[in-house]
N, C-alpha and C positions, 0 to 999 in steps of 0.2 A: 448040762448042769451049770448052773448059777451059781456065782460066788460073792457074796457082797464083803466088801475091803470096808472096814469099818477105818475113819480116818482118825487119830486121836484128836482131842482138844487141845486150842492152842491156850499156853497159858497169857493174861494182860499183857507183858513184859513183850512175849515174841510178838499179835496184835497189832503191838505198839511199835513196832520194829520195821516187821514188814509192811504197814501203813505207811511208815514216815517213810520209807524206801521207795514204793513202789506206784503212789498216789500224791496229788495234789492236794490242797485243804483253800478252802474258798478265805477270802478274805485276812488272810493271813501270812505273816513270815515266817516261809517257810521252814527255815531253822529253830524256830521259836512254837513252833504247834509242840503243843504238849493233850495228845487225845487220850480220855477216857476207855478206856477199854469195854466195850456190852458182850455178854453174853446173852445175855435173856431181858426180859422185862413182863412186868405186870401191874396191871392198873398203876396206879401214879410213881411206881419205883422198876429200877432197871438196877441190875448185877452186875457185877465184874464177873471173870472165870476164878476169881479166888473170892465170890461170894461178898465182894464188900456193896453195900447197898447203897445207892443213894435214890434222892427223893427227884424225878425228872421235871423242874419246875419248866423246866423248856419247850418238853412237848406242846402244851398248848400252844405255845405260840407259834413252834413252825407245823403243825396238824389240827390235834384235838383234842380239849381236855375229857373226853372220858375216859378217857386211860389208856393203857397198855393191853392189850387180850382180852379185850372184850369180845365176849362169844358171842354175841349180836352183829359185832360189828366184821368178826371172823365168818361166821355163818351167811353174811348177804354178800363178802368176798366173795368166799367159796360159790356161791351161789349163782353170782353173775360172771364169774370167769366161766364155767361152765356152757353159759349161751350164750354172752361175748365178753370176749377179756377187750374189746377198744375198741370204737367207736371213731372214726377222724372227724372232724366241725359237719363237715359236708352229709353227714348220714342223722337220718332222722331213727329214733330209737324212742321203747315205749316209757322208757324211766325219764328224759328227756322232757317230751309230750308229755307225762306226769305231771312230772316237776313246775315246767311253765306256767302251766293250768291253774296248779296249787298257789302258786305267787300270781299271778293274775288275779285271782279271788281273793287273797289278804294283801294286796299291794295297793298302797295310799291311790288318792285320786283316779286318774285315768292310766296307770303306767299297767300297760298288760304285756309287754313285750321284752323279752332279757335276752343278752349277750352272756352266752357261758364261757371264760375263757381260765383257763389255768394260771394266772397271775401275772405278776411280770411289767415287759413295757405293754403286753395287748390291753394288760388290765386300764393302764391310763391314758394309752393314746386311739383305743377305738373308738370309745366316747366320742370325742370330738371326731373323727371321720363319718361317724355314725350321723352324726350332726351335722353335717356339711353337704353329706347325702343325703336326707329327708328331703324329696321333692317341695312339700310345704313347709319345714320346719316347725310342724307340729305334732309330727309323734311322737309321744310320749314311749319309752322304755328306759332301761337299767342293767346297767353291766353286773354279771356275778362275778364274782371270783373267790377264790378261797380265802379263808382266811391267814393272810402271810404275813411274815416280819420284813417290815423295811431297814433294809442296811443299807446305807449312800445310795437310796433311789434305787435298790433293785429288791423284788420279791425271791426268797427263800423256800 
């Protein structure tokens, strides 16, 4: 027999406690973080545990502005954890091969060829390696990356 331990909910206060205690906070002194506490979120607003709302004007910029729980965007989660939750650079994959293809066909001039990388320093200094490599220096391609916030030069 099974027994599920249901755990209670923390309230903001504790959150904010065990937070400050137990983890770092990027870009910040460390004494001086003062974090919002989330419970939940949905489309463009996220909760505290004691229900105060605010409006997440943030998100877009370090994800996506379509919001919070979007069931499209939950459903293609779910979807592809199920046949692969990761992929490393080195593997070729069908959404991938997709994706390319599709930017190939709406991408200016001759550029058919993209660098997918997660952000960061890859996102500014492949480029130029990539460049340096072209046997002629004439291949045309395009680095993707997400869309991220620059803080002192580094992606979020």
């Amino acid at each position: 027999m099974t027994t599920a331990t249901t755990v209670p909910a923390m309230t903001g206060q504790e959150m904010v406690d065990l937070t400050k205690k137990h983890t770092l906070f990027e870009w910040s002194a460390q004494s001086k973080v003062d974090p919002i506490p989330v419970a939940r979120a949905k489309g463009i607003y996220f909760w505290t545990p004691e229900g105060k709302r605010f409006i997440d004007f943030n998100s877009q910029l370090m994800s996506v502005n379509i919001g919070h729980g979007d069931e499209r965007v939950i459903r293609a989660i779910a979807e592809q954890a199920t046949v692969l939750a990761y992929a490393n650079p080195f593997m070729a994959t069908e959404p991938r091969a997709r994706l390319g293809a599709k930017l190939a066909e709406i991408a200016p001039g001759d550029i058919d060829t993209f660098f997918f990388t997660n952000g960061g320093r890859r996102r500014t200094r492949t480029p130029s390696r990539l460049r340096a490599s072209s046997p002629d220096g004439t291949r045309s391609w395009l680095a993707i990356a997400p869309i991220t916030a620059r803080r002192r030069g580094r992606s979020v």
